[in-house]
C-alpha positions, 0 to 999 in steps of 0.5 A: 224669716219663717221658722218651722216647729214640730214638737214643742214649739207648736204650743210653746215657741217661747219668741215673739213673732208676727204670724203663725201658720199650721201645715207640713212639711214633706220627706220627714217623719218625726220621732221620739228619738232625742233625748232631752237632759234639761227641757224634758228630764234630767242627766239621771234620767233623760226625757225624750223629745222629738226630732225628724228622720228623713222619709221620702214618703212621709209629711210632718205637720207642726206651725210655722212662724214668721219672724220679722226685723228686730225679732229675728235675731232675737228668736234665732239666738233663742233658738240657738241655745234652747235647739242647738247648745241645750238640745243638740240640734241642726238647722236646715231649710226646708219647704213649708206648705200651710195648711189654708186651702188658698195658700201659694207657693210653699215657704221656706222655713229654717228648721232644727232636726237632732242628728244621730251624731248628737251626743243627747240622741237615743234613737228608735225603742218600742212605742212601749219603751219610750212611754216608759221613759216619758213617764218618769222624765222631768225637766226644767220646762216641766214633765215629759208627759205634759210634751207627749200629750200637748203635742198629740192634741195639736194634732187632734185639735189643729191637723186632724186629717193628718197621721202621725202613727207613732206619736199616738202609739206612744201616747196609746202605750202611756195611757195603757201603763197610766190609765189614771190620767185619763177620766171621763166627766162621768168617773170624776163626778163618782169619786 
């Protein structure tokens, strides 16, 4: 079984598996539009995690995970309850196509989409309006600046011919109302 992540289980799939993958997948665009109560904030103050939003014209891009006899019924009950009970989110099977240039035939891969119809989605706000929430979020997996920007540098780092406008016009906007995270080696070595 292969199991597609596109927001934090690029860097943190919390399962054991037996090979991972980096490609796309297509008819999906993904968003900050789940909220997030437990992982990424709190009931007083929701985080926002990712979901995807069906778009015929677009990719997304995260890692694929193969999961093999023993592991996977372990991961998909992890899965269950850290996508599906905690986070409120659908399975679906949808075609994966790995980045390797000698790569086959696309592969299918179970993946987990949050649906309007969940009572922890928030939907579409301004770039802005998100960095906003994102800034005062935490959870118990930590603060949801730490998913904003570990997911925008698996982009940099693992996609980098790849667009994901909307993630980097958050993370542009949270950046502009907290320039103090951002330092170059030169301003450390002056304070």
């Amino acid at each position: 079984v292969w199991i597609f992540g596109y927001g934090s289980l690029v860097w943190r799939p919390g399962f054991e598996f037996t090979s991972r993958k980096v490609g796309f997948i297509r008819g999906y665009s993904r968003r900050f539009w789940q909220g997030d109560t437990f992982h990424r904030g709190s009931k007083t103050t929701p985080g926002r995690g990712v979901t995807l939003l069906g778009d015929c014209g677009a990719c997304t891009w995260g890692v694929a995970y193969e999961v093999r006899g023993e592991q996977i019924a372990a991961s998909l009950e992890y899965l269950n309850v850290r996508e599906g009970v905690l986070g409120g989110y659908d399975t679906k099977l949808v075609k994966f196509h790995p980045q390797e240039k000698d790569a086959e035939e696309p592969i299918l891969a179970l993946v987990y989409i949050a649906t309007p119809q969940n009572p922890s989605y928030l939907g579409p706000a301004s770039e802005e309006d998100i960095a906003a929430q994102i800034i005062v979020s935490s959870g118990c997996a930590g603060h949801n600046i730490e998913y904003l920007l570990r997911l925008a540098d698996f982009m940099r780092y693992f996609c980098p011919q790849a667009e994901d406008k909307h993630l980097f016009s958050i993370e542009e906007a949270l950046i502009s109302i907290l320039p103090c995270l951002y330092y170059t080696e030169e301003s450390l070595g002056e304070t």
